[in-house]
VMD Tcl script that builds the backbone (N, CA, C; Angstrom):
set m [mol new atoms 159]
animate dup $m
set s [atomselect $m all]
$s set {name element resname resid chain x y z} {
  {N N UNK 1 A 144.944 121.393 45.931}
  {CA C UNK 1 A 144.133 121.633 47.104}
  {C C UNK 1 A 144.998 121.368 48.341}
  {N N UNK 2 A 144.780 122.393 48.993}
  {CA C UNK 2 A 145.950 122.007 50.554}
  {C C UNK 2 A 144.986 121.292 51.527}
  {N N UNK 3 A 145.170 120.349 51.387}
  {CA C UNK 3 A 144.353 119.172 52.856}
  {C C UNK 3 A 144.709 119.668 53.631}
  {N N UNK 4 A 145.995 119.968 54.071}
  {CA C UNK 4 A 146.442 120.098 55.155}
  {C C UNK 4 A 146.121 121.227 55.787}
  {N N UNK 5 A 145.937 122.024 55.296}
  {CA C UNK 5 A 145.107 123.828 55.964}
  {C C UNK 5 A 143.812 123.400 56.418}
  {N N UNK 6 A 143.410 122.793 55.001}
  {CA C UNK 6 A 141.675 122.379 55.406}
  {C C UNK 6 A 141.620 121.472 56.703}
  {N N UNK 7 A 142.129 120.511 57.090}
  {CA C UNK 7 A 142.119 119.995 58.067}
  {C C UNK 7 A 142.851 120.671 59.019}
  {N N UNK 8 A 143.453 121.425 58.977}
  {CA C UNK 8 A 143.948 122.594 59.865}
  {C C UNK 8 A 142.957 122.930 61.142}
  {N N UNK 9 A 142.779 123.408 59.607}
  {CA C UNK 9 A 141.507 124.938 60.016}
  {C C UNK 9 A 140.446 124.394 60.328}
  {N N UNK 10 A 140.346 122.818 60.571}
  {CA C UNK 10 A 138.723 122.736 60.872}
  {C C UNK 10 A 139.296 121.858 62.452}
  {N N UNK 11 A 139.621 121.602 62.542}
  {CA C UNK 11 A 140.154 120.961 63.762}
  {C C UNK 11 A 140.672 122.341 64.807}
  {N N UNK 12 A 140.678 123.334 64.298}
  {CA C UNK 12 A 141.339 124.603 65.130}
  {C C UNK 12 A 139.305 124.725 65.314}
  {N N UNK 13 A 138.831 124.986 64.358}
  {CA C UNK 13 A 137.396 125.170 64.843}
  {C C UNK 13 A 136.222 124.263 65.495}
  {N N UNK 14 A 137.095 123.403 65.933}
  {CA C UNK 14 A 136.591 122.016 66.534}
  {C C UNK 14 A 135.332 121.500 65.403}
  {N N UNK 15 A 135.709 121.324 64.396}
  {CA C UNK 15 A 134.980 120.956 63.404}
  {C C UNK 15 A 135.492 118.783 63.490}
  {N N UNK 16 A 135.291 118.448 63.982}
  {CA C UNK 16 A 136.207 116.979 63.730}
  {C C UNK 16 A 135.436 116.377 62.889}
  {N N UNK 17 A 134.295 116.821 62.285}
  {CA C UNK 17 A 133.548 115.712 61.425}
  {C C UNK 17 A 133.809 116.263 60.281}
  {N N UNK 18 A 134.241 117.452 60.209}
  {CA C UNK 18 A 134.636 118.081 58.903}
  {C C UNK 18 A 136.200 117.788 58.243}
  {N N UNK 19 A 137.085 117.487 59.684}
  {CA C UNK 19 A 138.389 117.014 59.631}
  {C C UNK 19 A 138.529 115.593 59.005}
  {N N UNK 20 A 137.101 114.723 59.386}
  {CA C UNK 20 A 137.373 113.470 58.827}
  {C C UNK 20 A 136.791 113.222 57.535}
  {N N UNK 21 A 136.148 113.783 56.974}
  {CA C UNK 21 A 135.747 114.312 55.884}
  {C C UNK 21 A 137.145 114.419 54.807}
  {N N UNK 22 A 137.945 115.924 55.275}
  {CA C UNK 22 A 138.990 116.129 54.545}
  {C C UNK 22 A 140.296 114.928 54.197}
  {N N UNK 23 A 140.056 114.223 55.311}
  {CA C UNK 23 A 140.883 112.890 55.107}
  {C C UNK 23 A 140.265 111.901 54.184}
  {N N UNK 24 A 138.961 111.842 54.573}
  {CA C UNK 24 A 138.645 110.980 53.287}
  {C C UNK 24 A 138.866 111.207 52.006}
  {N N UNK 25 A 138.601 112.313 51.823}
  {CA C UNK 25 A 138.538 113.741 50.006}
  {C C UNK 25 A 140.422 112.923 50.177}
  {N N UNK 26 A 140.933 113.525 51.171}
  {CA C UNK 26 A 142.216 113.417 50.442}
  {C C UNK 26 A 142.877 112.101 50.043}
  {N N UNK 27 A 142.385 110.735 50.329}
  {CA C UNK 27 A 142.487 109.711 50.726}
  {C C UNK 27 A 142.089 109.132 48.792}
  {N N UNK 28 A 140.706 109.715 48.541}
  {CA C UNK 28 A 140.271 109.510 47.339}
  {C C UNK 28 A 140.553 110.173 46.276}
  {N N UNK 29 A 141.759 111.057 46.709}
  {CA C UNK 29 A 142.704 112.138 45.787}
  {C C UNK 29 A 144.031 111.191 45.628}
  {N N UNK 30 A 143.968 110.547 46.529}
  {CA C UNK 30 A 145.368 109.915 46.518}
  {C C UNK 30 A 145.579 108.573 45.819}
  {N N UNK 31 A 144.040 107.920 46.036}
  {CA C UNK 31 A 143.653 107.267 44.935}
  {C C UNK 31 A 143.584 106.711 43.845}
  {N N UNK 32 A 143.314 108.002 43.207}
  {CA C UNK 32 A 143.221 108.823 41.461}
  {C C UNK 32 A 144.228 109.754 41.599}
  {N N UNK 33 A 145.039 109.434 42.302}
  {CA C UNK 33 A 146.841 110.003 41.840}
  {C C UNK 33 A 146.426 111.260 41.632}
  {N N UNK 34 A 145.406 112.199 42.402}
  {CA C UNK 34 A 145.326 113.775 42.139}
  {C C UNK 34 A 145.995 114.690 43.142}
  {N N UNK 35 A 146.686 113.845 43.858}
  {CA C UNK 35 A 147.151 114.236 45.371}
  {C C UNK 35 A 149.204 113.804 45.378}
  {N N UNK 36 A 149.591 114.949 45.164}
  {CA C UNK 36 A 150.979 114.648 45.568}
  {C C UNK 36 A 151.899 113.760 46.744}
  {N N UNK 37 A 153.145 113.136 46.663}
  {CA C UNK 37 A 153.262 112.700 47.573}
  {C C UNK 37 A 153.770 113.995 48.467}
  {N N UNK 38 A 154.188 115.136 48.471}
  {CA C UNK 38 A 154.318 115.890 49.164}
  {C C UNK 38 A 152.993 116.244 49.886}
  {N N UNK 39 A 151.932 116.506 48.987}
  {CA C UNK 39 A 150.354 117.161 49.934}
  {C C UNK 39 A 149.740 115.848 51.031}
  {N N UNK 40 A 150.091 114.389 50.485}
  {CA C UNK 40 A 150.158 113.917 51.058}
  {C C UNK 40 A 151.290 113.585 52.726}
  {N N UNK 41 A 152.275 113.571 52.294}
  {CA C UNK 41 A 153.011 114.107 53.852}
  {C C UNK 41 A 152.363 115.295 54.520}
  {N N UNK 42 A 152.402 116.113 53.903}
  {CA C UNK 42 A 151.883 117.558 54.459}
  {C C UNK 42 A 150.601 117.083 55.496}
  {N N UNK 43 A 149.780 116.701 55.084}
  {CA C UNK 43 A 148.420 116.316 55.816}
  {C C UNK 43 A 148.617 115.039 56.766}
  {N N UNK 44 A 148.899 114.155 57.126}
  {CA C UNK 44 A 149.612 113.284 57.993}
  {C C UNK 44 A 150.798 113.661 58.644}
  {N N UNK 45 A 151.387 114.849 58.276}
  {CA C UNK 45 A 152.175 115.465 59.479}
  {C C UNK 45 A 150.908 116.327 60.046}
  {N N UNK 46 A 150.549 117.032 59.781}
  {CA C UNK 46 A 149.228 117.815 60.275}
  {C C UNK 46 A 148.554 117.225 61.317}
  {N N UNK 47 A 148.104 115.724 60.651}
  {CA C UNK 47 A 147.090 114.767 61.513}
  {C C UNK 47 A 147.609 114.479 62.911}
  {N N UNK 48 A 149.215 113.718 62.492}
  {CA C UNK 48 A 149.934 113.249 63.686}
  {C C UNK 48 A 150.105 114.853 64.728}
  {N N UNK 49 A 150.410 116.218 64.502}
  {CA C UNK 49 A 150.473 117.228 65.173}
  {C C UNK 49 A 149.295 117.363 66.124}
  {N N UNK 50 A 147.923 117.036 65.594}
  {CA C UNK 50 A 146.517 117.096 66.720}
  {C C UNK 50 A 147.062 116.401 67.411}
  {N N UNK 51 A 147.125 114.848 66.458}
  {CA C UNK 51 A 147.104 113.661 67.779}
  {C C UNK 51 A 147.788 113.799 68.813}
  {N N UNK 52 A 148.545 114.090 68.776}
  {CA C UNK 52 A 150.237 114.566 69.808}
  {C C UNK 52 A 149.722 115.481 70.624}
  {N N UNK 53 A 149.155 116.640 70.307}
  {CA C UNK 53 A 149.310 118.316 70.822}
  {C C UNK 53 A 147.718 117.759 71.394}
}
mol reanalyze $m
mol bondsrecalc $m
mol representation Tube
mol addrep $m
């Protein structure tokens, strides 16, 4: 699953409750080790890119 699109794409649609949502899912993927450490970078570079931009 790409977190990082999903939180993309919902933060491009000013969705932010849907963005924090996807952090949680991915948070509880990461968990239960269902979440790479790459998909994990991927999505916390993503995050830090809003925060910044």
């Amino acid at each position: 699953m790409d977190y990082a699109a999903m939180y993309r794409q919902a933060m491009t649609e000013g969705r932010t409750d849907q963005a924090h949502t996807i952090v949680l899912s991915a948070n509880q993927a990461a968990q239960a080790e269902g979440l790479t450490p790459e998909e994990l970078s991927a999505l916390v570079t993503e995050i830090k890119a809003w925060e910044e931009g």
